[in-house]
C-alpha positions as CSV (number, residue, x, y, z in Angstrom):
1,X,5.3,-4.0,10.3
2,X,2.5,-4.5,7.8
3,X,-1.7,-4.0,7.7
4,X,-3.7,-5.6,6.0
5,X,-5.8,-3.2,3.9
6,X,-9.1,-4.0,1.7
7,X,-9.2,-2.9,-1.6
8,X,-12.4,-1.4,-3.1
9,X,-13.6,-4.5,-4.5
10,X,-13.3,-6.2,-1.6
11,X,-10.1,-8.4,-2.1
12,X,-8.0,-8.4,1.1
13,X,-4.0,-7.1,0.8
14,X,-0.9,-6.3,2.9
15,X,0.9,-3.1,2.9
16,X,4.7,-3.5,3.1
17,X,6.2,-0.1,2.5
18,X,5.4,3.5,3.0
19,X,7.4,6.6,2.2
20,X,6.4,10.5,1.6
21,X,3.4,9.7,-0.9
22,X,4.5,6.0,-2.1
23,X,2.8,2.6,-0.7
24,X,3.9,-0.5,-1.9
25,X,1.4,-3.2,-0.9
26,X,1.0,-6.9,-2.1
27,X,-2.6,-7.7,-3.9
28,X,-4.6,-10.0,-5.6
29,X,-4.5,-8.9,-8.7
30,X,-2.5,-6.1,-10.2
31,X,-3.1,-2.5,-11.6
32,X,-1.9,-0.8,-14.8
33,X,0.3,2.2,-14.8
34,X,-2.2,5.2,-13.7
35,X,-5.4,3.2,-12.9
36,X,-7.2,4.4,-9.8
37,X,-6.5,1.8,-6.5
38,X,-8.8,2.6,-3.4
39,X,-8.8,0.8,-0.1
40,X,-9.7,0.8,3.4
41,X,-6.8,0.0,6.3
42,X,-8.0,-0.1,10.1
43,X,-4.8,1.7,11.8
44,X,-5.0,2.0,15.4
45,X,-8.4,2.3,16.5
46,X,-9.9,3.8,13.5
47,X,-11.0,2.5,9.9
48,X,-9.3,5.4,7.2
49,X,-10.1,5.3,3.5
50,X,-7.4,5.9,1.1
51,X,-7.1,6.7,-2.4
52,X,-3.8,6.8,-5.4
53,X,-2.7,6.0,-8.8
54,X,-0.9,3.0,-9.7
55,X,2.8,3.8,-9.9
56,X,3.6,-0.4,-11.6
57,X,2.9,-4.1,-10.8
58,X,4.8,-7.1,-10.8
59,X,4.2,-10.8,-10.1
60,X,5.8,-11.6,-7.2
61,X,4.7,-15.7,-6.7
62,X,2.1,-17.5,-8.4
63,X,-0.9,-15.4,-7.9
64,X,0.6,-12.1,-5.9
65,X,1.4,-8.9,-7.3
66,X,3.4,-6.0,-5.8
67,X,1.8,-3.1,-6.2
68,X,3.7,0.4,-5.9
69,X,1.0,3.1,-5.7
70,X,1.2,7.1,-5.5
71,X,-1.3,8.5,-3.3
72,X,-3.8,11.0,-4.1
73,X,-5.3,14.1,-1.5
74,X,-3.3,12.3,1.9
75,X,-4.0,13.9,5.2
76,X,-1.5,14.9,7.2
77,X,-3.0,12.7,10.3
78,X,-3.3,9.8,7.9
79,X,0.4,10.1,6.4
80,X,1.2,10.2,10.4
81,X,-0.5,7.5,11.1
82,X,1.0,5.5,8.1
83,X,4.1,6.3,9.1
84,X,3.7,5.1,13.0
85,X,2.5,1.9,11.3
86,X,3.8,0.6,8.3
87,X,8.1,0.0,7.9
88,X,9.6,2.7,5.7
89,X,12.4,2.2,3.1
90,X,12.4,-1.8,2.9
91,X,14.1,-1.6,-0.1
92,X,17.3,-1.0,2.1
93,X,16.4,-4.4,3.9
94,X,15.6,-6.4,0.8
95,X,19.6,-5.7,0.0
96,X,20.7,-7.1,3.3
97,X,19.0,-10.6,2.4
């Protein structure tokens, strides 16, 4: 499953991935190595901020970019809640296709 998340500046995105401390998400625009990427998801009933460190971009179509971020101070409720949502370890599925 993915969510769509707000990023900080207001442009909409879709979180694919989530595992331990890594999100990959696809975005707008994308961030250099390091830059800070904040953003708001609405999981379940209740609207969580979230905040991590650009891991790498790539352009993935004409104007997308897959994003792979580290995050930064996670809760343990929000990891949990993460995890409940959003599939974990696509990269296994993108081999099956």
């Amino acid at each position: 499953m993915t969510v769509e998340i707000e990023l900080e500046g207001g442009e909409k995105a879709e979180a694919r991935t989530f595992e331990g401390e890594l999100l990959t998400f696809v975005s707008p625009r994308a961030f250099a190595r390091g830059a800070p990427i904040r953003f708001a998801a609405t999981i379940g009933e209740h609207r969580r901020a979230f905040e991590g460190r650009s891991i790498a971009s790539r352009r993935v179509g004409g104007d997308r970019f897959e994003v792979r971020m580290r995050f930064v101070n996670l809760r343990r409720e929000d990891r949990q809640a993460l995890r409940d949502t959003i599939t974990c370890s696509s990269y296994e599925d993108d081999d099956e296709s």
